[in-house]
N, C-alpha and C positions, 0 to 999 in steps of 0.2 A: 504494500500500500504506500503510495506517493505521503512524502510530506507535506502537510498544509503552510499554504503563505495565503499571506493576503496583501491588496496594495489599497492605498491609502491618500488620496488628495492631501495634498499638504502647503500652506501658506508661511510664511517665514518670514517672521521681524526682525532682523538683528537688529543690536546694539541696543538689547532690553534691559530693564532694571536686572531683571533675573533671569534662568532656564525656565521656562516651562511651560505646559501647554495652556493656552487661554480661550479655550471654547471654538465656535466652528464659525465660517464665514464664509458663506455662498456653496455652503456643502462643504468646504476643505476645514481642516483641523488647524487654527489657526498654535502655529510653535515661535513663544517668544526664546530668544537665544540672546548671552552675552558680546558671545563674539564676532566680529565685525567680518564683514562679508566677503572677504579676503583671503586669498591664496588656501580657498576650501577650509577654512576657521568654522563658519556657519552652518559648513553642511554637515563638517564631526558633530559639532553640537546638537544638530538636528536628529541625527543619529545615536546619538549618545541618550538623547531624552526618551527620543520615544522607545528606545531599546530599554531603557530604566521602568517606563508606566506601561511595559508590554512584558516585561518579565524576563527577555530573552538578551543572549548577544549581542553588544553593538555588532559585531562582526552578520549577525543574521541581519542585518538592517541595510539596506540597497537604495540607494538614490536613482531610479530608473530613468527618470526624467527630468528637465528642470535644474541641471547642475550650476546653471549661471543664473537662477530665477529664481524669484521669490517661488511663484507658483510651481509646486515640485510635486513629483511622482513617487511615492516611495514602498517599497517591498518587504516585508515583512516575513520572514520564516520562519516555521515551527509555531503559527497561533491562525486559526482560521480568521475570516472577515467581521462576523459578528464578535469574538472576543476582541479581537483589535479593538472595535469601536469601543466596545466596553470599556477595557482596560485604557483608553486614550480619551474618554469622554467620561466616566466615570467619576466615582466621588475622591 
């Protein structure tokens, strides 16, 4: 049996007060980040968060799309689609 991934719209503030996720904005999961939008700073961080409120790997964490762009694409391994949302939109 295939591992479950799932992907995930994802919008991206840098240069926020803090890491974290701040609720949804036109369907994408809006992820504020520290780090400044520079030589891939923002996309570790984007990876790094949602890897952290998704349970799994940063390494399981895929930027598919979107690598120079707020609005980004991102893959998730080892957690289906509905846990995703959960675990990224949750309490």
């Amino acid at each position: 049996m295939a591992e479950p991934s799932a992907t995930v719209r994802v919008r991206v503030r840098p240069r926020a007060g803090r890491n974290e996720i701040a609720g949804q904005h036109d369907g994408a999961i809006v992820v504020r980040v520290t780090a400044p939008p520079a030589e891939g700073r923002a996309n570790a961080a984007v990876r790094k968060v949602i890897a952290k409120r998704a349970g799994v790997a940063a390494s399981r964490v895929a930027i598919v799309r979107g690598q120079n762009a707020r609005d980004k694409l991102v893959r998730v391994q080892g957690i289906d689609g509905d846990a995703l949302r959960d675990a990224l939109l949750g309490p």
